[in-house]
DOVO-488084 format. One line per 5 residues: their letters; for each residue y, x, z of N, C-alpha, C. Coordinates in steps of 0.05 Angstrom, whole numbers, plus 5000, padded with zeros to 4 digits. Layout:
BEGIN
A) Y X Z Y X Z Y X Z | ...
END
This chain:
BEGIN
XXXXX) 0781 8768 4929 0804 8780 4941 0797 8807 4953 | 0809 8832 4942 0806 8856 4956 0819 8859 4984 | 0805 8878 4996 0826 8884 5029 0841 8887 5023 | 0864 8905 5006 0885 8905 5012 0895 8875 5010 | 0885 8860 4996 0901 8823 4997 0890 8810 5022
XXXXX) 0873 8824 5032 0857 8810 5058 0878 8817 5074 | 0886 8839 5078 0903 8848 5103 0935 8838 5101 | 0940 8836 5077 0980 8827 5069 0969 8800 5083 | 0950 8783 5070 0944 8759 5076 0946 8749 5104 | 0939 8767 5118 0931 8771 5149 0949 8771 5167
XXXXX) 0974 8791 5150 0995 8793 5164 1022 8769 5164 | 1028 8752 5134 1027 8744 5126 1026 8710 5149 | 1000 8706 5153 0986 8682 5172 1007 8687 5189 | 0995 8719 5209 1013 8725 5232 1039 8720 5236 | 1057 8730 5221 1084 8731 5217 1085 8695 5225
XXXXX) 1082 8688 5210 1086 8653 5211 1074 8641 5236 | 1056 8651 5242 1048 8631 5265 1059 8647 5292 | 1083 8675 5293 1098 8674 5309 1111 8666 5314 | 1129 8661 5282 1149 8644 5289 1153 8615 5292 | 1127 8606 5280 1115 8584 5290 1121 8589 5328
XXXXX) 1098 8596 5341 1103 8595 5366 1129 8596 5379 | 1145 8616 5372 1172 8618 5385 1192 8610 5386 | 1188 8587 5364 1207 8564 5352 1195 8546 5380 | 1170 8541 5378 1170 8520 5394 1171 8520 5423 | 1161 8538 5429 1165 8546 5460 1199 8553 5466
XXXXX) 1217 8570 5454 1241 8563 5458 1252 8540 5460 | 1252 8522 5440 1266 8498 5441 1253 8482 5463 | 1239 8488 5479 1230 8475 5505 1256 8490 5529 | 1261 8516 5527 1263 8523 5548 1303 8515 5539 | 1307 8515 5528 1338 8519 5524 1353 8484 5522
XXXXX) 1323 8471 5514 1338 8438 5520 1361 8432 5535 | 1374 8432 5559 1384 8421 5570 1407 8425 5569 | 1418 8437 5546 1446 8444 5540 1455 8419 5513 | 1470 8407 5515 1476 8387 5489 1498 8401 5474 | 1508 8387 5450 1528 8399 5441 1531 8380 5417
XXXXX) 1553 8370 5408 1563 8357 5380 1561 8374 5350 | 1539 8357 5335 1529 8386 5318 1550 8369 5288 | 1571 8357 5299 1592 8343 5281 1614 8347 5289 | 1628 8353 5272 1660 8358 5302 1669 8337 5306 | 1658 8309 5301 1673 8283 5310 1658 8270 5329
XXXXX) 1664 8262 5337 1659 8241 5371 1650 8213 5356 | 1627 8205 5345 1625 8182 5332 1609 8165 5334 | 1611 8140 5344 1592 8126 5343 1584 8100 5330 | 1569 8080 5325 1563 8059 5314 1549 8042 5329 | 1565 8016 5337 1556 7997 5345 1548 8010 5371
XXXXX) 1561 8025 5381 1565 8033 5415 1545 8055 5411 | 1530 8060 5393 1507 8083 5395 1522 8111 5390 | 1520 8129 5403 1525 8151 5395 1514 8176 5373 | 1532 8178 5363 1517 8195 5340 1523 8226 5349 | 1506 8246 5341 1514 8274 5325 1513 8285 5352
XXXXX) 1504 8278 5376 1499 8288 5403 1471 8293 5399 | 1469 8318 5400 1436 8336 5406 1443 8358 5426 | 1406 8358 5439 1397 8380 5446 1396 8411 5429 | 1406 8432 5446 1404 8455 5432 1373 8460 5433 | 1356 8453 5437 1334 8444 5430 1324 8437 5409
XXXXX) 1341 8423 5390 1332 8416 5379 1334 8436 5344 | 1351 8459 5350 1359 8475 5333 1339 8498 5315 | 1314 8505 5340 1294 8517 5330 1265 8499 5315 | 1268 8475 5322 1246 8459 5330 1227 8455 5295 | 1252 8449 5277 1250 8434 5250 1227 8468 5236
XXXXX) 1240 8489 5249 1230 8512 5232 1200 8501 5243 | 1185 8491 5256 1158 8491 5260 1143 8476 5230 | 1163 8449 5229 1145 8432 5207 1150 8447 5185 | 1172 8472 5180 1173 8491 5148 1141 8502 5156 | 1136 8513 5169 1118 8530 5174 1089 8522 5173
XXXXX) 1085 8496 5187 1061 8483 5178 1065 8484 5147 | 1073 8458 5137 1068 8457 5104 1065 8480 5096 | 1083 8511 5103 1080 8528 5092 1048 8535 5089 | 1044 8541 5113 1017 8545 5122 0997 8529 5106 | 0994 8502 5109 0976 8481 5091 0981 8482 5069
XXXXX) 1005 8495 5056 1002 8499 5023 0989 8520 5020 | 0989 8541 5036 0976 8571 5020 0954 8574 5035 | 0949 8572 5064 0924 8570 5076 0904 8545 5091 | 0911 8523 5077 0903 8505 5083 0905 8488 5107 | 0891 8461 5108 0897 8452 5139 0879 8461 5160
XXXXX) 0856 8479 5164 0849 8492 5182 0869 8506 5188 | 0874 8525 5174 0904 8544 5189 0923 8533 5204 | 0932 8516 5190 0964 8497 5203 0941 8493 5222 | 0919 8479 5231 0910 8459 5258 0904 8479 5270 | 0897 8511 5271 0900 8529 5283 0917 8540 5305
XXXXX) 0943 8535 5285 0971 8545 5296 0979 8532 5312 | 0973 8506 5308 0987 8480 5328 0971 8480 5350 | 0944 8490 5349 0929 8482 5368 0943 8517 5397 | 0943 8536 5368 0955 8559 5382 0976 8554 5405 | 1006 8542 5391 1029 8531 5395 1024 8525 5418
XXXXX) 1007 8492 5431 0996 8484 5458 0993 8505 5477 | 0974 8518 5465 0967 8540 5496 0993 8561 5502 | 1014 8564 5476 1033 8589 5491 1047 8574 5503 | 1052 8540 5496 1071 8521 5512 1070 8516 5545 | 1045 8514 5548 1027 8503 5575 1030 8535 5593
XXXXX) 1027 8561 5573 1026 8586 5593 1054 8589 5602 | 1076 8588 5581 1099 8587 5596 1110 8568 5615 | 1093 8540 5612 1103 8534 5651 1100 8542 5663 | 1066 8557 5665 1054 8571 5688 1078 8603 5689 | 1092 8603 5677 1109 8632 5677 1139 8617 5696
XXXXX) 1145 8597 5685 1168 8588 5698 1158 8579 5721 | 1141 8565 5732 1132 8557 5760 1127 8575 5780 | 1119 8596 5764 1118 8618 5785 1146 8638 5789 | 1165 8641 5763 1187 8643 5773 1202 8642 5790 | 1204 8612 5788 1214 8591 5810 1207 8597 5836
XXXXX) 1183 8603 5833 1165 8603 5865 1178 8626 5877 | 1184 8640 5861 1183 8674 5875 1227 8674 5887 | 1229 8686 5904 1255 8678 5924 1258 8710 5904 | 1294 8693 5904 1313 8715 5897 1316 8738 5913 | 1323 8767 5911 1338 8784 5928 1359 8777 5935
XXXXX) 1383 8783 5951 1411 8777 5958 1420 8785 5938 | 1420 8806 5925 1441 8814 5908 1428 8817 5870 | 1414 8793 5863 1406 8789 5846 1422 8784 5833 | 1426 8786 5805 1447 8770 5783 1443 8739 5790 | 1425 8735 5784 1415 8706 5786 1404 8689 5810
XXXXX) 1407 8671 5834 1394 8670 5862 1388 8644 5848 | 1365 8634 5869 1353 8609 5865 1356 8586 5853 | 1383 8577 5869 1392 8554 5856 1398 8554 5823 | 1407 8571 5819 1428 8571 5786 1385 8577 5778 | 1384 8594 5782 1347 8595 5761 1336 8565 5764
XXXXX) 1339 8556 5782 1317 8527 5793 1334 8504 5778 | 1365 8506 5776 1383 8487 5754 1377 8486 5721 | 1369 8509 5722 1363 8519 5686 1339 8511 5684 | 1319 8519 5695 1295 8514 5682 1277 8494 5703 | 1284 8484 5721 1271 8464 5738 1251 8441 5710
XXXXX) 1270 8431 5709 1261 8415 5684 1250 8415 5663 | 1247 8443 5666 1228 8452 5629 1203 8448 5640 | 1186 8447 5658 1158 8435 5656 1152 8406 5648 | 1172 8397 5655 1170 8364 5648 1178 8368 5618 | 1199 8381 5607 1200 8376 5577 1182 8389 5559
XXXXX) 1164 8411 5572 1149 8421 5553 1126 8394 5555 | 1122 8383 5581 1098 8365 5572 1105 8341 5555 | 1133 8333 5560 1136 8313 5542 1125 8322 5509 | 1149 8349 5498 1143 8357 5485 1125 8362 5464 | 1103 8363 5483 1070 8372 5474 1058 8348 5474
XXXXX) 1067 8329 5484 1047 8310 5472 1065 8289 5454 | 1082 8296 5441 1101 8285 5418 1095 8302 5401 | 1093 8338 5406 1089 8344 5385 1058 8357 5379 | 1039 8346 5391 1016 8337 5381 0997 8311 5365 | 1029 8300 5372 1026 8271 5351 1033 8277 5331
XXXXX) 1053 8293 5335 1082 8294 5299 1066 8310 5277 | 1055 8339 5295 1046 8353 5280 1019 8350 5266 | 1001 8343 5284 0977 8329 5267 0988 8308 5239 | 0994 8285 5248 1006 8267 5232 1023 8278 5209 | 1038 8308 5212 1048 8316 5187 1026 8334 5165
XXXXX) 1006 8345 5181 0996 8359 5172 0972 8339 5154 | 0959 8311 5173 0944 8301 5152 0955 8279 5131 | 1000 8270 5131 1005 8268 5112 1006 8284 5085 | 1010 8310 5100 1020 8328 5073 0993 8331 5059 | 0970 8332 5070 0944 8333 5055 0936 8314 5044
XXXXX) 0946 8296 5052 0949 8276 5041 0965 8257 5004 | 0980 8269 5004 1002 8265 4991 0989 8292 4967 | 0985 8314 4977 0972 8336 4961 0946 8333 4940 | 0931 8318 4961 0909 8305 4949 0917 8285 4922 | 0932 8264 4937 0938 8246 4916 0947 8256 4889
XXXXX) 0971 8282 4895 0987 8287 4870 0973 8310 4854 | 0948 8322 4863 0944 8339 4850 0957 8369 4849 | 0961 8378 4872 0982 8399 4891 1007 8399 4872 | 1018 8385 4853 1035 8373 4850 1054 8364 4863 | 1087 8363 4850 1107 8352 4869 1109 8367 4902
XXXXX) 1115 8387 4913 1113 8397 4926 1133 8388 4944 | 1163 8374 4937 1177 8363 4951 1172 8337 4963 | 1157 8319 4948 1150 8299 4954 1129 8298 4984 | 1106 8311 4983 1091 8322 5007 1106 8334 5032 | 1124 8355 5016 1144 8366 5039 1158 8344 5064
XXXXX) 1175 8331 5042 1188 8315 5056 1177 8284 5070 | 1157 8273 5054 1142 8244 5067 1123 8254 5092 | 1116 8274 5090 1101 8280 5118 1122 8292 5134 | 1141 8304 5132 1163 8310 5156 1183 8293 5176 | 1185 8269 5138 1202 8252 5158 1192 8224 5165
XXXXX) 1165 8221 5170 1148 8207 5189 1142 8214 5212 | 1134 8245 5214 1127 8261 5235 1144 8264 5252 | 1184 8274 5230 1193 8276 5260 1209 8258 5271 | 1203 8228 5251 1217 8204 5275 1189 8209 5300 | 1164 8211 5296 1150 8202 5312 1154 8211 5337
XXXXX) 1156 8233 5332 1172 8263 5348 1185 8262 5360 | 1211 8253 5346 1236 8245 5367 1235 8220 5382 | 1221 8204 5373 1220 8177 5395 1205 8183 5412 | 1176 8192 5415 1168 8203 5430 1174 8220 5451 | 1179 8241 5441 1197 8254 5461 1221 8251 5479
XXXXX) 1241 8233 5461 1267 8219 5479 1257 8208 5501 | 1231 8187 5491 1227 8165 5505 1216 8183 5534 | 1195 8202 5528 1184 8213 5557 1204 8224 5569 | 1222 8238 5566 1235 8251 5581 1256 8228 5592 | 1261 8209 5583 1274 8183 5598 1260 8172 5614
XXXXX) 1230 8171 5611 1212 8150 5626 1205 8184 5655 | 1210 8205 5645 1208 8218 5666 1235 8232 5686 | 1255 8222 5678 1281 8218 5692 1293 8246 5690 | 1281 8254 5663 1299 8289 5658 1321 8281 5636 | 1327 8246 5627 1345 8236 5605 1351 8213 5624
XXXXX) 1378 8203 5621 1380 8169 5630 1375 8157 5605 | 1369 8133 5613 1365 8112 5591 1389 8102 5571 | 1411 8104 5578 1424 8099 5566 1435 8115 5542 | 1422 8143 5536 1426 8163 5517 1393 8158 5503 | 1380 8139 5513 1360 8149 5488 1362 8132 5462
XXXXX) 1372 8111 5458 1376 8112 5425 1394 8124 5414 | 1417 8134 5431 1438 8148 5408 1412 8179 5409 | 1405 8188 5421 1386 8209 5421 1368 8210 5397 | 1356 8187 5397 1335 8186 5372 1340 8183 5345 | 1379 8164 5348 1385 8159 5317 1392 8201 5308
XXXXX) 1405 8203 5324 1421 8228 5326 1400 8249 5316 | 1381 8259 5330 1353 8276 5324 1335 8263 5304 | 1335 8243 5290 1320 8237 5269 1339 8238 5245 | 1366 8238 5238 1386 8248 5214 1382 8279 5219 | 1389 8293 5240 1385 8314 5242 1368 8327 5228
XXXXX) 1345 8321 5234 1312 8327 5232 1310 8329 5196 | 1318 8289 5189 1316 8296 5161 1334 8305 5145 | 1359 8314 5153 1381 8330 5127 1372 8362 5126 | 1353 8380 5154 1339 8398 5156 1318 8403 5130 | 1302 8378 5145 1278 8371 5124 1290 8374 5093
XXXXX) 1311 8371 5083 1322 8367 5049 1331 8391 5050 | 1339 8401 5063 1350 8425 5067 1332 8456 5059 | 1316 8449 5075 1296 8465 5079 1275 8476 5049 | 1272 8445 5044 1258 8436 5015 1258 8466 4999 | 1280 8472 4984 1286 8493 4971 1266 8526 4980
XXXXX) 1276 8525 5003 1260 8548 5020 1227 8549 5012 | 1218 8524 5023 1193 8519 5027 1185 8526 4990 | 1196 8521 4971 1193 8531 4937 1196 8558 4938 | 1206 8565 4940 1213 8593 4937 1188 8610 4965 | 1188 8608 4989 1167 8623 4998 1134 8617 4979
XXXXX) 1135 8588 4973 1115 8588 4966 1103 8603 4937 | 1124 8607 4919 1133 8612 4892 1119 8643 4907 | 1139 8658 4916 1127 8678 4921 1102 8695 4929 | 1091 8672 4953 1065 8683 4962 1044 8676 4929 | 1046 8645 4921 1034 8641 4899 1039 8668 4877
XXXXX) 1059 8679 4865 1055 8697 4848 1046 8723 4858 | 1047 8737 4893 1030 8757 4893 1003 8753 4896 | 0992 8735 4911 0960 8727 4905 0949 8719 4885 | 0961 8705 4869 0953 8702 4836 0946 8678 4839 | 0958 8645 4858 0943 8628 4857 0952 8605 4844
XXXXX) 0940 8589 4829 0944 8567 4819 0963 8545 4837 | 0973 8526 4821 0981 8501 4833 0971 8481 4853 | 0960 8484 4878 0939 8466 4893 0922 8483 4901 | 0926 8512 4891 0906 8538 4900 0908 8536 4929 | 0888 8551 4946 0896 8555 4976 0882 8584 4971
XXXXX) 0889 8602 4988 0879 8627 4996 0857 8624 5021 | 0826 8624 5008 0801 8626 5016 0793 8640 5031 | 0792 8654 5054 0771 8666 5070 0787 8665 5097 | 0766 8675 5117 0770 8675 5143 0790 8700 5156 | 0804 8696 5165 0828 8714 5166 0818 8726 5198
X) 0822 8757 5185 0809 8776 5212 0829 8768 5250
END
């Protein structure tokens, strides 16, 4: 691979593992707003459906981005990014805690209370968060290598989607469940929560599918790489 492919390549990583990061650190901070992502009020067998976190809107672009990542730069990269992901998660508490800490002026847009209502609770959801989605994402990343292996980088939808929609039930139960067991959810919303965020999750996941061909189609025809190819070297 010449520099100039070293450097597109480079940039390329970058690009993705920003928006990797900013997917996930957002959907921490904006949680606590819900909204009906169905225009009907519906439920089954008393469970509520189609009620999510606006949280949950950025969240799915992470698992495009892994596979992306583990199709063209393998699973060091993706365990890179995720591991990246953690530390910008954990710095932005330390950004909101000290927010918080610091006293309004009188004539601020914003005084204490209304800041301390919004984001009080995002340290507790980023930790839930992070340790749901250090389950999900591992677990997606060593299905999809999984599934890759087996098929011979073959079937690209198949990998896509069996490692996403394992990972993000794991994800969403996980996560519902801590933030109930840490009293930032009542109990009584966490199974319509989990049925609700796991359809979600996987009509994304099918959704997405298409995308995830086509970026890959493309990076594959400017690097010149085969079917199961990964792009080899250590990225500056």
């Amino acid at each position: 691979m010449n520099q100039k492919d070293k450097a597109l390549a480079d940039q390329i990583f970058l690009f993705l593992a920003a928006l990797f990061i900013t997917s996930l650190v957002v959907s921490n901070l904006i949680f606590q707003k819900f909204f009906f992502w169905y225009p009907v009020d519906t439920s089954i067998f008393g469970i509520p459906l189609f009620e999510l976190s606006v949280g949950i809107l950025p969240y799915p672009i992470t698992f495009l981005i892994t596979d992306l990542i583990s199709e063209i730069f393998g699973k060091k990269k993706a365990n890179q990014v995720v591991v990246a992901g953690i530390f910008a998660s954990f710095f932005s508490i330390g950004i909101l805690l000290v927010a918080d800490a610091v006293p309004a002026i009188a004539y601020s847009p914003i005084n204490d209370a209304t800041f301390n209502q919004v984001f009080s609770l995002s340290p507790l959801a980023v930790l839930a968060s992070m340790i749901a989605y250090l389950l999900a994402q591992f677990v997606d990343i060593r299905i999809y290598h999984f599934w890759k292996k087996i098929t011979q980088g073959k079937h690209l939808w198949l990998r896509n989607n069996f490692s996403t929609f394992a990972s993000q039930f794991l994800d969403t139960f996980t996560v519902i469940l801590l933030l109930c067991f840490f009293g930032v959810l009542s109990w009584d919303m966490f199974l319509g929560l989990v049925v609700s965020g796991f359809i979600f999750k996987v009509l994304v996941a099918v959704i997405d599918t298409p995308f995830l061909y086509l970026f890959v189609y493309l990076i594959r025809k400017r690097f010149g790489l085969k079917i199961g190819e990964e792009i080899r070297y250590e990225l500056k």
